[in-house]
matplotlib code that plots the C-alpha trace (Angstrom):
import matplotlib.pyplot as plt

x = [14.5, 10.6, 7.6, 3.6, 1.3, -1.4, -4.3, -6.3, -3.9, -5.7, -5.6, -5.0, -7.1, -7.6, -5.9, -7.8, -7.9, -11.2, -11.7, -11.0, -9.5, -12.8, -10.2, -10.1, -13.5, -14.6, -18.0, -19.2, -18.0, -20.8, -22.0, -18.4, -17.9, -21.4, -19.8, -17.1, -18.4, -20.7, -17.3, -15.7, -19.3, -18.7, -14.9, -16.5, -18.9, -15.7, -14.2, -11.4, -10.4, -10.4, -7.3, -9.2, -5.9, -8.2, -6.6, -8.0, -10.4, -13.0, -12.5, -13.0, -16.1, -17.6, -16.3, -18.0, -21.0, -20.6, -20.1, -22.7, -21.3, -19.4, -17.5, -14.4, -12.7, -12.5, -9.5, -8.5, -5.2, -4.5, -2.0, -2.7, -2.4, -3.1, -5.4, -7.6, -5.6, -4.3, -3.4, -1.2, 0.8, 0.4, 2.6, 3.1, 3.4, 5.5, 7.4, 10.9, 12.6, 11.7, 8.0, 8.2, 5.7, 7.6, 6.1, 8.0, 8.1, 8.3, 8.5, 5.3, 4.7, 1.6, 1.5, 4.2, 3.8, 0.2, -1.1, 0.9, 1.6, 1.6, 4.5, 2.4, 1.1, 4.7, 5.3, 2.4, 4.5, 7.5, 4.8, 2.8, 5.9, 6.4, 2.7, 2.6, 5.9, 7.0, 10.5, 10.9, 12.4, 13.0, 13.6, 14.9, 11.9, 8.6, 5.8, 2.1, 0.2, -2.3, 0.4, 1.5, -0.6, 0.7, -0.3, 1.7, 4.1, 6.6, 4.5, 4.0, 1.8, 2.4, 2.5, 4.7, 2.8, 3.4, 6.1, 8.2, 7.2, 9.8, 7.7, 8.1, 12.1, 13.6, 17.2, 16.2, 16.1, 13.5, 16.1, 16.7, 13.3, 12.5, 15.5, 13.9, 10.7, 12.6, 14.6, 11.8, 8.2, 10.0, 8.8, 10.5, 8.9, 7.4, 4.4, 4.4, 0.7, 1.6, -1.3, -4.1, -8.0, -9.1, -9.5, -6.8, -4.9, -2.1, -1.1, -2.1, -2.8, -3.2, -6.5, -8.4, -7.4, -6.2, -5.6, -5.0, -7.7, -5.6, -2.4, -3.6, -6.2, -6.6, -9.9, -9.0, -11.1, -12.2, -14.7, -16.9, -18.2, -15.0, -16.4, -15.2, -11.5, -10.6, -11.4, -8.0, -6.0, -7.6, -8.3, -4.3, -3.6, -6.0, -4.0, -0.8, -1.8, -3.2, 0.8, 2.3, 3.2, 3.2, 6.1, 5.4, 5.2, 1.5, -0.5, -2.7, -6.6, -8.2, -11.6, -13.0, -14.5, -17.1, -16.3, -19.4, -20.7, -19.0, -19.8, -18.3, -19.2, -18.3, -17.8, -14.7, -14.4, -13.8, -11.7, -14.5, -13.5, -14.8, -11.4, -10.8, -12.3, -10.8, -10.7, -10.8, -11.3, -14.6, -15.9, -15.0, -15.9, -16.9, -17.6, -20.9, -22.0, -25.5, -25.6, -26.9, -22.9, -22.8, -25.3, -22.9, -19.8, -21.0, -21.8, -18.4, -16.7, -18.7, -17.7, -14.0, -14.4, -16.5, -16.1, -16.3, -19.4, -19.4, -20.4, -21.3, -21.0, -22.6, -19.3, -20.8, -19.9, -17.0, -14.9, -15.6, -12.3, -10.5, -10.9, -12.9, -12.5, -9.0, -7.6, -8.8, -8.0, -4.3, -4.6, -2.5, -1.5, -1.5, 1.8]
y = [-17.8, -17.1, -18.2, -15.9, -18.7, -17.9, -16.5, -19.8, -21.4, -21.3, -18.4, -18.1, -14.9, -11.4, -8.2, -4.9, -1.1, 0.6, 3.5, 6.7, 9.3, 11.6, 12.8, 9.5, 9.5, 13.1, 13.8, 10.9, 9.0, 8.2, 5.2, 3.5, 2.6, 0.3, -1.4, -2.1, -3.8, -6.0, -7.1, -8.5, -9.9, -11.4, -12.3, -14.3, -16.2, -17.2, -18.7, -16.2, -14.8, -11.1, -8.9, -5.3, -2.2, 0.8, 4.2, 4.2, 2.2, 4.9, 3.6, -0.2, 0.6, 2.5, -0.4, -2.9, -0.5, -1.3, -4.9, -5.9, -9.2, -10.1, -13.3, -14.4, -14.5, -10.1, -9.6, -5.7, -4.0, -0.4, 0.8, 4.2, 4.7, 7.5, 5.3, 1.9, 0.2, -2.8, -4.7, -2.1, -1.2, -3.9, -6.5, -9.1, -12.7, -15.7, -18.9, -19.1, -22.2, -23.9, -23.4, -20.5, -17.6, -14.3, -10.7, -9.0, -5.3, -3.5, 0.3, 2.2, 6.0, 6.4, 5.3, 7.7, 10.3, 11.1, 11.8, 12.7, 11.9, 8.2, 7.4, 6.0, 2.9, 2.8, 1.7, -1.1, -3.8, -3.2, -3.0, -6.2, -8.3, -8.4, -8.5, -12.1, -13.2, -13.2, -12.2, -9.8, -8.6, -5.5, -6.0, -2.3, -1.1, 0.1, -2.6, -2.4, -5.6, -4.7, -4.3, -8.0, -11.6, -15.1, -18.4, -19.8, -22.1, -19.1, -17.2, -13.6, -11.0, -6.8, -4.2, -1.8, 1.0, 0.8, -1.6, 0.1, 3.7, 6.0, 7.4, 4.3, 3.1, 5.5, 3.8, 0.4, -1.5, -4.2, -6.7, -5.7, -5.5, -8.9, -10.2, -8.8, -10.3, -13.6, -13.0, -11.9, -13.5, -16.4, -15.2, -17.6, -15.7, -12.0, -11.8, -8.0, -6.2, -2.7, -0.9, -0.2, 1.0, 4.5, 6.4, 4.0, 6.5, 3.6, 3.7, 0.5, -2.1, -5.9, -6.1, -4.3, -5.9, -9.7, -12.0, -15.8, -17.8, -21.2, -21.8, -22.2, -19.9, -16.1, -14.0, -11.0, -7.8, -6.9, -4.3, -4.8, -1.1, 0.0, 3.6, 3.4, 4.4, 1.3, -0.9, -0.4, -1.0, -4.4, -5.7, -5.5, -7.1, -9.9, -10.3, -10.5, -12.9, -15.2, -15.3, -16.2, -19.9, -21.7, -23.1, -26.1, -24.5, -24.4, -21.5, -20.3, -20.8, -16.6, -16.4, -13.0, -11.0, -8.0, -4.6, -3.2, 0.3, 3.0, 4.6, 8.2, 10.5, 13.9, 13.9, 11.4, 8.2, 5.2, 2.1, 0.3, -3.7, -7.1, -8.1, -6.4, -9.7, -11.1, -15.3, -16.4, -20.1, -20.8, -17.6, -15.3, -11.6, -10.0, -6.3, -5.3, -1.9, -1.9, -2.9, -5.7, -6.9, -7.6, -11.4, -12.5, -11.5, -13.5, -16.8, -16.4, -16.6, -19.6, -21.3, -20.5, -21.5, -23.9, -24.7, -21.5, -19.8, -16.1, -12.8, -9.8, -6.7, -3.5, -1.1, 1.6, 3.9, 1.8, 2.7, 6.6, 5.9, 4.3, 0.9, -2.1, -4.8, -6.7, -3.2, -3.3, -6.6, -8.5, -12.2, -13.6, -17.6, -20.4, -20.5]
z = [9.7, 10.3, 9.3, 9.2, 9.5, 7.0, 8.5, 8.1, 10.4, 14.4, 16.3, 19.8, 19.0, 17.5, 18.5, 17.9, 19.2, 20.3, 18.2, 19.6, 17.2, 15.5, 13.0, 11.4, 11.0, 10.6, 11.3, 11.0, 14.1, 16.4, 14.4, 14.7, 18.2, 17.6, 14.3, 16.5, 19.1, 15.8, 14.6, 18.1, 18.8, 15.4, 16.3, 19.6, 17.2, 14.7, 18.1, 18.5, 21.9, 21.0, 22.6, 23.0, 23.2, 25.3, 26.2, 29.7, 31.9, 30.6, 27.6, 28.0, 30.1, 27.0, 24.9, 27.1, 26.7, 22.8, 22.9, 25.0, 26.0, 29.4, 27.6, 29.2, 26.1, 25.9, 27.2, 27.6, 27.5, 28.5, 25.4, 24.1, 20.7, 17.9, 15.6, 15.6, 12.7, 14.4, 10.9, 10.5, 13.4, 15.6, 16.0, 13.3, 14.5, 13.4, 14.0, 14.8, 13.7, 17.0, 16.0, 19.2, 18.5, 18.1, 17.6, 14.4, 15.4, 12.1, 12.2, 11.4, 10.3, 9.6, 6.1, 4.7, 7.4, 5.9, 9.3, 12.4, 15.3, 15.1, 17.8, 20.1, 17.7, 16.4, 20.0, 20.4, 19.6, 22.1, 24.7, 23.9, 23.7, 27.2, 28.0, 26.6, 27.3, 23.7, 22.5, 19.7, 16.8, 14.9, 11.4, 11.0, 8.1, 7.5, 7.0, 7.7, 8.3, 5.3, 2.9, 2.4, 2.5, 2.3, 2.0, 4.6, 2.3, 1.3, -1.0, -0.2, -2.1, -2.1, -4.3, -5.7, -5.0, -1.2, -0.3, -3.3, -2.0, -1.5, 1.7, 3.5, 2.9, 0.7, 1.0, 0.7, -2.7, -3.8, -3.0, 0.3, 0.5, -0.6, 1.6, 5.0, 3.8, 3.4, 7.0, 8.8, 7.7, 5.1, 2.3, -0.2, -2.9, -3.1, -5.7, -6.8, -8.0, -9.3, -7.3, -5.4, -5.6, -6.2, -2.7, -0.7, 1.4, 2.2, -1.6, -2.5, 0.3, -0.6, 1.7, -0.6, -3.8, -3.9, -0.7, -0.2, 0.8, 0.7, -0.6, -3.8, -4.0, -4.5, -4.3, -6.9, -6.9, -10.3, -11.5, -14.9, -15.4, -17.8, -16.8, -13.1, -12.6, -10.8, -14.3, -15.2, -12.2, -11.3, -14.8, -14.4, -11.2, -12.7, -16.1, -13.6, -11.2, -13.6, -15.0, -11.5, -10.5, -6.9, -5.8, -7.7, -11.2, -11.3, -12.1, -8.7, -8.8, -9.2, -8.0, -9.1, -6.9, -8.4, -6.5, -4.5, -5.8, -5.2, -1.9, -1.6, 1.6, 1.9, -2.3, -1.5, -2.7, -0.2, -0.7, -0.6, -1.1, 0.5, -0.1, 3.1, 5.0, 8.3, 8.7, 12.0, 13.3, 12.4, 10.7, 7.8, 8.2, 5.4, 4.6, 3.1, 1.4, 0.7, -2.6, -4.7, -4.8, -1.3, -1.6, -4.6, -2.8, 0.2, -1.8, -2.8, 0.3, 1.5, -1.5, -1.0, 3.1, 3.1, 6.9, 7.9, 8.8, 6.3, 8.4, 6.8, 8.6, 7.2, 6.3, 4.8, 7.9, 8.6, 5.3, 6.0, 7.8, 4.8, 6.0, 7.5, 8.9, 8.4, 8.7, 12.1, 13.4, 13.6, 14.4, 16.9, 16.0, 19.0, 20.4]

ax = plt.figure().add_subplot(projection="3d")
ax.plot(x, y, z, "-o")
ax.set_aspect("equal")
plt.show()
């Protein structure tokens, strides 16, 4: 049996890949490398170590370019990969039953074979085991990092949408589902949403929508214009959480969280979301998006970590590539 810490619990650090591929962020990638290096700039000031996956030395000088910092604490690791989405392909850490840390190495393709090739960051975790002395486990299923959150005391929260997808595990059941959930992260319970935001291309993540904050607590997305497309979908997810119980009976605290304004680029929508925030030790990054949303959203999140200093960090080009910030970063617990 394992156990994900939550992702309040300390970190030895935070994993994340340099950007790389244009085609994730098509015509518009010159302004992401810089946003980059602002979020593990902002990952340093949360006291993480941060774990930097480069194709080539090239590459981590240009990142070092970006970051502008020499810390000690930037550690970099030559790993190629297709894409920048660490949440989602890197490895996924947990306890063993002897408290050891072990990486979970869960298959990846690419979020239903939407994009090819993607064999490269279905290989990161095999390669990072040995790089930290870790042992490893293959669970023998799809799973991406942003598809799931828990609260660290057996409660686990997905949806339908993508866990449920028939592009990810078409011969597994919800029960085996659950069951490798249980085996593998010990989830005691799975929490099931039906979907996702409008303009999600990983049908339905759990980062943009809903997400623990303490065992108790979850920050919901919800949007009061009945007009926009996403009403719907999250006034749902709301009504559903608000009928789910904690392992002791009791209903879970739902902070509500008021989407930003729609940003769209290229006449597509983004899965624009401050739900997509990353905790670290002492920090909590938070997407922003240039609208009056954004100083609300923040006053949230210090309210709900109050010990934690809140980072915004301008995502407005950031989401161009279907995601921010905890779609980019995968915490690594302290052994």
């Amino acid at each position: 049996m394992y156990r994900m810490p939550a992702e309040w619990e300390p970190h030895e650090g935070a994993w994340i890949a340099w950007p790389h591929n244009k085609e994730h962020w098509p015509g518009k990638f010159e302004p992401i490398p810089p946003v980059y290096g602002n979020v593990v700039r902002s990952l340093l000031e949360g006291g993480e170590k941060v774990f930097i996956i480069v194709q080539d030395a090239s590459m981590e000088q240009e990142a070092r370019e970006h970051i502008k910092t020499n810390s000690e604490n930037i550690i970099f690791y030559p790993i190629p990969t297709n894409s920048s989405w660490t949440r989602d392909f890197g490895p996924i850490f947990v306890y063993d039953e002897h408290g050891k840390l072990t990486i979970t190495d869960w298959g990846f393709n690419m979020w239903g074979d939407k994009y090819q090739p993607w064999d490269l960051d279905n290989a990161v975790p095999k390669k990072i085991a040995p790089l930290l002395d870790l042992p490893r486990v293959e669970p023998g299923m799809i799973l991406e990092g942003g598809s799931i959150d828990v609260n660290g005391q057996g409660v686990l929260l997905t949806t339908r949408q993508c866990l449920l997808n028939k592009n990810r595990n078409p011969s597994l059941s919800q029960t085996e589902i659950e069951d490798r959930l249980h085996s593998y992260l010990g989830a005691q319970r799975v929490m099931w949403l039906d979907e996702g935001i409008v303009g999600d291309d990983t049908d339905g993540h759990i980062d943009d929508i809903a997400r623990f904050t303490d065992a108790n607590t979850i920050v919901c997305q919800i949007e009061k214009n009945t007009d926009d497309e996403n009403a719907p979908i999250l006034q749902k997810n709301l009504a559903d959480l608000s009928g789910m119980r904690n392992a002791s009976g009791e209903p879970f605290r739902i902070v509500e969280l008021d989407m930003p304004d729609p940003v769209y680029y290229d006449g597509q929508r983004l899965p624009a979301s401050y739900a997509n925030f990353y905790i670290a030790n002492t920090a909590v990054l938070v997407p922003t998006f240039q609208c009056k949303q954004d100083v609300n959203a923040l006053r949230i999140f210090e309210k709900v970590f109050p010990s934690r200093k809140v980072i915004g960090i301008d995502a407005v080009d950031y989401v161009w590539g279907l995601g921010t910030i905890h779609c980019s970063t995968q915490q690594q617990p302290r052994r």
